[in-house]
C-alpha positions as CSV (number, residue, x, y, z in Angstrom):
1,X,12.8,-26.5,-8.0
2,X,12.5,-25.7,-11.9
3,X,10.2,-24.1,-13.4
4,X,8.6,-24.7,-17.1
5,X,10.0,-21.6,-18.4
6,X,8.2,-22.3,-21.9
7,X,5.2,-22.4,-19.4
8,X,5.7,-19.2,-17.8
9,X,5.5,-15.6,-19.9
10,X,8.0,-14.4,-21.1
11,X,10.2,-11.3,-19.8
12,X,9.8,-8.6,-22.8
13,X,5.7,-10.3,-22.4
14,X,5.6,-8.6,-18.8
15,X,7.4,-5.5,-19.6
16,X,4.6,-5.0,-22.1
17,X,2.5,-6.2,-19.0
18,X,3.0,-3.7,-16.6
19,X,3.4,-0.8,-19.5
20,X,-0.1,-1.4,-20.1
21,X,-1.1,-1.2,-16.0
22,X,1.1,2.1,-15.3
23,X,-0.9,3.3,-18.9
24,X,-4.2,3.7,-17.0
25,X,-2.7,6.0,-14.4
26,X,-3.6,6.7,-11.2
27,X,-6.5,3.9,-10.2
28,X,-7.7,5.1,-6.7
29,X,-10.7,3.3,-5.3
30,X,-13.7,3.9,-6.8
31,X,-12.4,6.3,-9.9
32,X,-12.9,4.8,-13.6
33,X,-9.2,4.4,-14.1
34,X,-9.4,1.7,-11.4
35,X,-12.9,0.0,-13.2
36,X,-11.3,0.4,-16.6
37,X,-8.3,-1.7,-14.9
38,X,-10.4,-4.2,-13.0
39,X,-12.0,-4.9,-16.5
40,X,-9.3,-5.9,-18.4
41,X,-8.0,-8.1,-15.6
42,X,-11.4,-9.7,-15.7
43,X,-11.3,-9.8,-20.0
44,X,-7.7,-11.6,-19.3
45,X,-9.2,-14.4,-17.1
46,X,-12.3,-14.6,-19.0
47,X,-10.2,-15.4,-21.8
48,X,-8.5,-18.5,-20.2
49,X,-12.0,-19.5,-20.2
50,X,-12.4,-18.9,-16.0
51,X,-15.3,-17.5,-14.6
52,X,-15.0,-14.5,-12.3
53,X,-17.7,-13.9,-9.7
54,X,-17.7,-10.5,-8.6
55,X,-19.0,-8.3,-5.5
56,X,-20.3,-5.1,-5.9
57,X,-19.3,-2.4,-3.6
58,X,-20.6,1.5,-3.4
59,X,-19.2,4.0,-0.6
60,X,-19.4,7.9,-0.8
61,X,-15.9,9.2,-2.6
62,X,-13.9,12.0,-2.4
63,X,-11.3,13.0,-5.0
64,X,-9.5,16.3,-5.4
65,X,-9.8,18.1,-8.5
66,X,-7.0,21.1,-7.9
67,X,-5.1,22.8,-4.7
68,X,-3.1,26.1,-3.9
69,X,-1.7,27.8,-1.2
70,X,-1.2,31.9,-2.2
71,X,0.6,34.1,0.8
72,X,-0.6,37.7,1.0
73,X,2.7,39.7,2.0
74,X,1.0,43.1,2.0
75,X,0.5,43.6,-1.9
76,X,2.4,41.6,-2.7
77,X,1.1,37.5,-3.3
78,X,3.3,34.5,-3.0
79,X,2.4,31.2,-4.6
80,X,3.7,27.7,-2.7
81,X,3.7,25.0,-4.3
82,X,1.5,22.5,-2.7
83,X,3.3,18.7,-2.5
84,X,-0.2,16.9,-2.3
85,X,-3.7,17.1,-0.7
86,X,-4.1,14.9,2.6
87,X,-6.9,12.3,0.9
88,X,-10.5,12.9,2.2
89,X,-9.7,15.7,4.3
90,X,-12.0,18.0,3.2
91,X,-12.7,21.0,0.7
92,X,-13.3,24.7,-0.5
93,X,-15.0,26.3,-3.0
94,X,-13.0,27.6,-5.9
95,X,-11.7,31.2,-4.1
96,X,-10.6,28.8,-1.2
97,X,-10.5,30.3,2.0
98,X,-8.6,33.5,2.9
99,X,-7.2,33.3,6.8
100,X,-4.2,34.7,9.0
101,X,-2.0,31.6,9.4
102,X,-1.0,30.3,12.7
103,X,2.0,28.1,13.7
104,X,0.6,25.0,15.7
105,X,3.4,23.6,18.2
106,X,3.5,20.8,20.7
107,X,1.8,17.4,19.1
108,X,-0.5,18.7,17.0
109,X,-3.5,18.9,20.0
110,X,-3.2,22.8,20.7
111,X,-5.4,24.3,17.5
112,X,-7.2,26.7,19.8
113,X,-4.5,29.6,18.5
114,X,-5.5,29.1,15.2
115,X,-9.3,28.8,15.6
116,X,-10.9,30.6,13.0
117,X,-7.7,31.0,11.2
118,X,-5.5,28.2,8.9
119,X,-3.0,25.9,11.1
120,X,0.7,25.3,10.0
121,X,1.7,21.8,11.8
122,X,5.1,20.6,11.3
123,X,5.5,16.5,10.3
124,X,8.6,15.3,11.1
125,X,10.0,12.1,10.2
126,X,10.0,9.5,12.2
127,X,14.1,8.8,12.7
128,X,14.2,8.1,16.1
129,X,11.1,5.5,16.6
130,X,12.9,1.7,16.9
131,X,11.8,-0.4,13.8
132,X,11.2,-3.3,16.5
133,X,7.9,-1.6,17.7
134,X,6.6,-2.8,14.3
135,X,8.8,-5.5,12.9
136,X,10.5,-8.7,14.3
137,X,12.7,-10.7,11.6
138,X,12.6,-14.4,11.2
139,X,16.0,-14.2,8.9
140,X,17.5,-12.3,5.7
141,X,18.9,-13.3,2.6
142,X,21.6,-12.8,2.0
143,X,23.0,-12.6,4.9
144,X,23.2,-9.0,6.6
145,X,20.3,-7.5,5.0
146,X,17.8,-6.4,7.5
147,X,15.2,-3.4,7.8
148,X,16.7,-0.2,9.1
149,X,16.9,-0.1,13.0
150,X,14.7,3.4,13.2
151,X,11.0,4.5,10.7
152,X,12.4,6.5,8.1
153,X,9.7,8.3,5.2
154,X,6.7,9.2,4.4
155,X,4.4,6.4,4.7
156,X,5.2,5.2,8.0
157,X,5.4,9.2,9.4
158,X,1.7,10.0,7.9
159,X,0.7,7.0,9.6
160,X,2.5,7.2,13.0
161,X,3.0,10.8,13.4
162,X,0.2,12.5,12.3
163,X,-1.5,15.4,13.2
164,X,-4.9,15.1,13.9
165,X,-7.6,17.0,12.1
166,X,-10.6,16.0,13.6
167,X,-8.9,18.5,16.9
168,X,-8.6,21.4,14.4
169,X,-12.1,21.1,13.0
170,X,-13.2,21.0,16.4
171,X,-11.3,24.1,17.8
172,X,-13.0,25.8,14.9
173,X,-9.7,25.6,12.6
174,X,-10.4,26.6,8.7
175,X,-7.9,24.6,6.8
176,X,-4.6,23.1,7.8
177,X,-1.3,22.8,6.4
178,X,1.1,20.5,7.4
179,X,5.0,20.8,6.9
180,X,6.6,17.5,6.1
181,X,10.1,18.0,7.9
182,X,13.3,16.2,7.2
183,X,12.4,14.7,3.8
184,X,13.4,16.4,0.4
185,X,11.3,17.8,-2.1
186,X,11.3,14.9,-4.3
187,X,10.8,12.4,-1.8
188,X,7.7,14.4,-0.8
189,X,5.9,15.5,-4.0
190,X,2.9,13.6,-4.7
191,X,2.1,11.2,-1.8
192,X,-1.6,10.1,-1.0
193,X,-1.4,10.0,2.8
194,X,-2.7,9.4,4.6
195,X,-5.0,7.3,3.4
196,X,-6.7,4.9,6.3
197,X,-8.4,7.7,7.5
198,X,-12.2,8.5,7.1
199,X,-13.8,12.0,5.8
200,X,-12.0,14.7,8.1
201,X,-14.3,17.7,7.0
202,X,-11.4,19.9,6.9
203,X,-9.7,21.1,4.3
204,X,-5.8,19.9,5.1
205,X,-2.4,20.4,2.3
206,X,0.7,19.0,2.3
207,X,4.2,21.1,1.7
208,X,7.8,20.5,1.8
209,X,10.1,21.6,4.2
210,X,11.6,24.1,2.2
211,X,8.5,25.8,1.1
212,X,6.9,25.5,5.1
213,X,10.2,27.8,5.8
214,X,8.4,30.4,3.9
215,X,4.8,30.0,6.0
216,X,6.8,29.9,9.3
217,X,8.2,33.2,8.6
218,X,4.3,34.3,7.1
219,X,3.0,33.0,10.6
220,X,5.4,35.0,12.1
221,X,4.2,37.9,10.6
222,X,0.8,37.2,10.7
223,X,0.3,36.8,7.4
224,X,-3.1,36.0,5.8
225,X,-2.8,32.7,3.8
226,X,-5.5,31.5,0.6
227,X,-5.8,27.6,0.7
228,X,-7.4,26.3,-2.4
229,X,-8.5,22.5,-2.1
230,X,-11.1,21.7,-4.7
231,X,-12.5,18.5,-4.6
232,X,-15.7,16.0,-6.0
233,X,-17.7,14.2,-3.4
234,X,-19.5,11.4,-5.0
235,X,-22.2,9.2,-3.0
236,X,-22.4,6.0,-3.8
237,X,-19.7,5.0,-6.2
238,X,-18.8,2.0,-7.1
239,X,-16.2,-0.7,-7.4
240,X,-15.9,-4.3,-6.9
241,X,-13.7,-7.2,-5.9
242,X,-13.2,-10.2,-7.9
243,X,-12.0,-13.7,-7.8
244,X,-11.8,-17.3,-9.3
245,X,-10.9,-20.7,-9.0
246,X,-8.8,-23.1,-10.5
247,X,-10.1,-27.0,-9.2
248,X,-7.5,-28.7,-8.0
249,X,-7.9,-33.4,-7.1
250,X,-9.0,-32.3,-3.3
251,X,-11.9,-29.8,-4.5
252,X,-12.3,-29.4,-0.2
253,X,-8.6,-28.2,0.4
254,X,-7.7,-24.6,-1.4
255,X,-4.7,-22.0,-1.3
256,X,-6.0,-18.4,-2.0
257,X,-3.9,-16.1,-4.0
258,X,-4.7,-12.3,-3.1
259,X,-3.9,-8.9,-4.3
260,X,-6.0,-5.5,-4.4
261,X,-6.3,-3.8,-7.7
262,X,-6.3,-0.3,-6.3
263,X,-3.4,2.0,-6.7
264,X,-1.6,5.0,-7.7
265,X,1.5,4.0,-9.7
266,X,3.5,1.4,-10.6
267,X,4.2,-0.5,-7.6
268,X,0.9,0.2,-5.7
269,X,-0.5,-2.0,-7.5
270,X,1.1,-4.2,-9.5
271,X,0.1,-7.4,-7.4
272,X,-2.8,-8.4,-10.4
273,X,-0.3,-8.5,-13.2
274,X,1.8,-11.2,-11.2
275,X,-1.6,-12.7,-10.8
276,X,-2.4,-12.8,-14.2
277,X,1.2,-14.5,-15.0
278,X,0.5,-17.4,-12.3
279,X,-2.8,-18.4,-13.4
280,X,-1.6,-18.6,-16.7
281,X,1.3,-20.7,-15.7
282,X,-0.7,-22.7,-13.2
283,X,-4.2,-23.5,-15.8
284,X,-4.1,-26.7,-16.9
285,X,-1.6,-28.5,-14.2
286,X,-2.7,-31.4,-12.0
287,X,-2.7,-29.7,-8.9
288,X,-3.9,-31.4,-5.3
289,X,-6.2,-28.7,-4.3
290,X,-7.5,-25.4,-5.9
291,X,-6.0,-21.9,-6.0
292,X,-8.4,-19.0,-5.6
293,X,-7.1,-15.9,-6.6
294,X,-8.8,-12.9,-5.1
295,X,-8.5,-9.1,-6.7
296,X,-9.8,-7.3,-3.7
297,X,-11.1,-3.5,-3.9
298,X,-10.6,-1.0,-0.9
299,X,-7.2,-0.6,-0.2
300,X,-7.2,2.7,-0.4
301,X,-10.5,3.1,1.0
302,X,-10.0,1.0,4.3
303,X,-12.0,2.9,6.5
304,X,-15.3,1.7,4.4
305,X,-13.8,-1.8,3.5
306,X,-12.1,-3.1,6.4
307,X,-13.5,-5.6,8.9
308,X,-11.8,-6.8,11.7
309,X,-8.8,-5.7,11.4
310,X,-7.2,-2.7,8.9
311,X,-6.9,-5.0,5.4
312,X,-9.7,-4.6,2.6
313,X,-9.0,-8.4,1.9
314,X,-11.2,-9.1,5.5
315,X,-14.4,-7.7,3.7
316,X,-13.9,-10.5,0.9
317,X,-13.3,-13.2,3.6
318,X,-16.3,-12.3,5.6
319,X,-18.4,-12.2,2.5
320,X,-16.8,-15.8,1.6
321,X,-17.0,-17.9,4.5
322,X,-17.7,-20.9,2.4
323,X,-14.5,-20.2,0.3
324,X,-11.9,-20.4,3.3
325,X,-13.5,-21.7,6.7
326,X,-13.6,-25.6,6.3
327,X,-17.3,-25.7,8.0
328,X,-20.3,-27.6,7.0
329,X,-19.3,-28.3,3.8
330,X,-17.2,-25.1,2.9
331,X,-13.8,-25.2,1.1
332,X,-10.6,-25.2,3.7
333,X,-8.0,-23.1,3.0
334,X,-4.8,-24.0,4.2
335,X,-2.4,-21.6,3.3
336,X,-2.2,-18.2,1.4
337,X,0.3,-16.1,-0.8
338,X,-0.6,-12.4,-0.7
339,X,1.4,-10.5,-3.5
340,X,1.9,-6.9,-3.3
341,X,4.9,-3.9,-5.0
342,X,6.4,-6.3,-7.6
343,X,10.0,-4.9,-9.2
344,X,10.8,-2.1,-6.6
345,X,14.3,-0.6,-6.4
346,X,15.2,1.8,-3.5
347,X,15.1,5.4,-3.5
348,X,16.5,7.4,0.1
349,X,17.6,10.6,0.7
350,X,21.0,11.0,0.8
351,X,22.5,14.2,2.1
352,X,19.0,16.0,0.8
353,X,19.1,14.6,-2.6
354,X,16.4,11.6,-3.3
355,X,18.0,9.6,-5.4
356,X,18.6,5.6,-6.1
357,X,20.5,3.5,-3.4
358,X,19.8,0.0,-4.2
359,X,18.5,-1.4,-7.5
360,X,16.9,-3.9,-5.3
361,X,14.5,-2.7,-2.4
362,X,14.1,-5.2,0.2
363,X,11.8,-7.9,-0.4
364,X,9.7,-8.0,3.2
365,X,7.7,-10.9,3.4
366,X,5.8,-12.1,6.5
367,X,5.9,-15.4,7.1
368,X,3.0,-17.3,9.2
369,X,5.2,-20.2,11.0
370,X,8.8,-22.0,10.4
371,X,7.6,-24.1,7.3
372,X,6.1,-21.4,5.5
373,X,9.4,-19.3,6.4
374,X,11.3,-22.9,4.9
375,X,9.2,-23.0,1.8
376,X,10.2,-19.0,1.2
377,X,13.7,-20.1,1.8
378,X,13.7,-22.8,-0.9
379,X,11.8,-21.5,-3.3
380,X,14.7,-18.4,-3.2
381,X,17.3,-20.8,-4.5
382,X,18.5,-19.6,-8.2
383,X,17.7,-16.2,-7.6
384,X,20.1,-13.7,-8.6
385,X,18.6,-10.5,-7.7
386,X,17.6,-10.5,-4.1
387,X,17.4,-8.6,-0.8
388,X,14.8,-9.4,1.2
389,X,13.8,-10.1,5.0
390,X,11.0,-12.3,6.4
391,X,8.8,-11.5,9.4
392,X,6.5,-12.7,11.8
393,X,3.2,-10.4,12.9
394,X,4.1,-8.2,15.5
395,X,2.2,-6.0,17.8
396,X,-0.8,-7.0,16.1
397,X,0.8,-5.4,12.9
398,X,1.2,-7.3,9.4
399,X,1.1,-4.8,7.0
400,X,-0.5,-5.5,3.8
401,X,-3.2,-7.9,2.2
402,X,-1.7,-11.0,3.8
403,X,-2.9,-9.8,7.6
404,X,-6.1,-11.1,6.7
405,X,-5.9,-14.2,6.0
406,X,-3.4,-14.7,8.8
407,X,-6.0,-13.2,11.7
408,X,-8.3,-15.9,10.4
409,X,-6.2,-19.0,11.0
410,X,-4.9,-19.4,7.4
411,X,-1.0,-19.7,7.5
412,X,0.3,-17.1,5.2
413,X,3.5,-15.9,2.8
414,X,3.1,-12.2,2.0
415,X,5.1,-10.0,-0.1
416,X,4.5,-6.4,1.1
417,X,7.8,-4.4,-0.4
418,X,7.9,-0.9,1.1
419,X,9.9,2.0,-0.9
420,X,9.0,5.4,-0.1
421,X,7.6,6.3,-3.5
422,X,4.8,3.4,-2.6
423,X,2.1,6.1,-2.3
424,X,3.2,8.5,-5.1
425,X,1.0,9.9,-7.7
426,X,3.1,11.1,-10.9
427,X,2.9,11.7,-14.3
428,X,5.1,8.8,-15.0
429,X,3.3,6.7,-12.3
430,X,6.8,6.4,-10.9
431,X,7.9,4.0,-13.8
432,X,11.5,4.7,-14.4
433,X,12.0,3.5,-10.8
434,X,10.4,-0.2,-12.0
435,X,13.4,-3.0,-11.9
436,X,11.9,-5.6,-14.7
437,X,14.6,-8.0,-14.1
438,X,13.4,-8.3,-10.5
439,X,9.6,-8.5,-11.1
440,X,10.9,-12.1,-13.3
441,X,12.7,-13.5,-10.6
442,X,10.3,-12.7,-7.9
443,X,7.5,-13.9,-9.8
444,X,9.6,-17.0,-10.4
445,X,10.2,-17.3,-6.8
446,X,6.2,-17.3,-5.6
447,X,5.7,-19.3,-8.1
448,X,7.5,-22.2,-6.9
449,X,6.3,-20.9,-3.2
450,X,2.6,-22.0,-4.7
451,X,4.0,-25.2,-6.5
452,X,6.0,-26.4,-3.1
453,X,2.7,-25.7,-1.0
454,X,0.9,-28.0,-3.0
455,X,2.8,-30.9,-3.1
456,X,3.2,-30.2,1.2
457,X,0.9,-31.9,3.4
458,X,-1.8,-29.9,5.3
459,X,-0.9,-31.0,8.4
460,X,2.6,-29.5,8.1
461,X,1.4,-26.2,6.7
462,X,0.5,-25.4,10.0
463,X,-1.5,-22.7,11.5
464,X,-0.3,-19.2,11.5
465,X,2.4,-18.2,15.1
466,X,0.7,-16.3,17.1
467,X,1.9,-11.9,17.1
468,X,4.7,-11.7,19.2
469,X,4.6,-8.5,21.2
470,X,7.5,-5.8,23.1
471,X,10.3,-5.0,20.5
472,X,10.9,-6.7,18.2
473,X,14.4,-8.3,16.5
474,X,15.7,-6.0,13.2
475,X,18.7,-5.1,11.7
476,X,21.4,-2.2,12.6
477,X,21.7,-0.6,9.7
């Protein structure tokens, strides 16, 4: 299929694009980096001449203001350097609070040594857990590409092996720190995990492994330990989700188009500038049925916004019944594209140093049955940059915006790229690691993905396959 290039903006037009989204900075949930994004997104459509109907949210918000961890080595003090604050954990006051430090062991149940004192916990990553707990693959183009056979980095070890703080606080624990083990410095420095946990009411820090050498050996020598974690608690913030319509001939049939507009860098999120570039692209064409786009809030907030399952998209879906369900009246949506981590390359350790391995990340995409897996497939053709694997839900896991709209029936193609600087918050916003030449082609690529589903008949979209379950089929790398 070709594409209307004249139609579609061009490449030095979305370089400019996504300067001006990594310009606002950090935008977590809530904070007035993210409303001071979510309003120019809604200037841009209201431009085209669109309306946008919003939904108002407010939820009690947390956000750290400064953190330290000072050893006191007789009179002598040592600073280390703190990686990141574990989101919503908890806080001190500005002198922190001044304990021995204790070495946890085991998995991170036993806090009773450390009651009244400042737990050390060591993280390690997760290279030993099969990738086929989580993932099954369809296919991968080209051929040979395929997810790594074992969890590797950050995200996946905050969210799998994670020590639990709610234990500490109730053992009477003062503060943790937790020792990310395995990963370098680099790799490590900055990452908002977890974050699809609720208030913990304990202050918890993140360090690297290097710098968790030097409290093992304070533990060891009973050391007392300052940890600093300042933070603002603000009740009833607010942000909001947003969406609109283009009418399509068959104003009863619809294909939503979703993305969250919360994020910390570059990548995470940089789903509403593709957004922006498809309904620009698609206003004004005859299509058969409308496209809603949804710019959902929450994402980094899922404890308050999820619904049924651990997506902030299912809080817009229960809210819109009459958008998607197909009942008495309402719209039918019969497929979905969720976009999410637009022009990633890859950056691993190798041999300690974090540096780049791929100029392409892989492109995962779940895919909700064989012809939505076929319509992927084919709207690929031309590409010239590309690594990338589909997957079916597995184990009751679909990670990313698109699980949504697949646990309610609506057959779904979902872009959900996974580098391990997805969660990092920089100066830079992680920006020299954005590949602009893949951003085009992908958006290029889900562009024709929309375009092929509406010329397809409904009946052959399908319904979404049901999760398959036991381990799943990935790669041997």
């Amino acid at each position: 299929m070709q594409l209307d290039l004249d139609r579609l903006c061009s490449k030095a037009e979305l370089q400019k694009a996504m300067e001006h989204l990594n310009s606002f900075g950090s935008r977590l949930t809530g904070s007035g980096n993210q409303r001071d994004f979510v309003q120019y997104l809604k200037d841009e459509i209201g431009a085209l001449g669109l309306p946008v109907y919003s939904d108002l949210y407010s939820f009690d918000r947390w956000a750290e203001r400064g953190s330290s961890i000072t050893i006191h080595r007789g009179n002598e003090d040592v600073r280390i350097p703190v990686s990141s604050a574990w989101p919503y954990s908890g806080e001190t006051g500005p002198l922190g609070v001044t304990e021995e430090i204790v070495e946890i062991h085991g998995k991170h149940l036993n806090y009773l040594p450390a009651s009244g004192k400042i737990a050390l916990v060591t993280v390690s990553d997760l290279g030993k857990i099969p990738s086929g707990i989580a993932f099954n693959q369809r296919r991968s183009y080209p051929a040979g590409v395929n997810l790594p056979a074992f969890y590797k980095g950050p995200v996946a070890t905050s969210f799998v092996n994670i020590p639990l703080l709610s234990v500490a606080k109730a053992a009477g624990v003062k503060g943790v720190i937790c020792v990310w083990k395995g990963m370098s410095r680099e790799m490590v420095k900055g990452q908002y995990l977890p974050f699809i946990l609720d208030y913990q009411g304990i202050p918890a820090l993140w360090v690297c492994e290097a710098d968790g050498e030097q409290l093992r050996a304070a533990a060891k020598n009973k050391d007392k330990v300052t940890l600093v974690l300042e933070a603002k608690k603000e009740k009833n913030a607010n942000s909001e989700s947003f969406y609109t319509m283009l009418p399509g001939k068959n104003p009863q049939e619809a294909v939503i188009v979703n993305t969250h507009t919360d994020g910390v860098n570059f990548a995470e999120e940089n789903g509403p500038i593709a957004l922006l570039a498809i309904l620009r692209y698609l206003k004004g064409l005859e299509l058969e049925r409308s496209v809603i786009f949804v710019f959902v809030t929450g994402h980094f907030r899922l404890p308050h916004f999820k619904q049924s399952d651990i997506q902030a998209t299912s809080k817009w879906l229960k809210n819109h019944r009459d958008m998607w369900d197909g009942k008495g009246g309402h719209i039918k949506a019969v497929a979905g594209v969720a976009l999410e981590h637009f022009g990633c390359t890859e950056w691993k350790d190798v041999d300690g140093v974090y540096q780049q391995t791929n100029p392409i990340d892989v492109e995962i995409v779940y895919t909700g049955n064989k012809t939505m897996d076929d319509i992927y497939y084919r709207a690929l053709e031309g590409r010239t940059l590309v690594r990338t694997v589909t997957l079916k839900g597995h184990n009751i896991l679909h990670f990313g915006e698109g699980q949504p709209l697949r646990n309610v029936g609506i057959p779904q193609i979902a872009l959900v790229t996974a580098p391990d600087y997805l969660t990092t918050v920089s100066e830079s916003g992680e920006f020299e690691k954005f590949n602009l030449d893949l951003m085009y082609e992908q958006l290029q690529t889900f562009l024709k993905v929309l375009l092929i589903i509406d010329q397809t008949d409904t009946k052959a979209l399908g319904k979404p396959d049901p999760y398959t379950f036991l381990l799943g089929s990935v790669g041997r790398n």
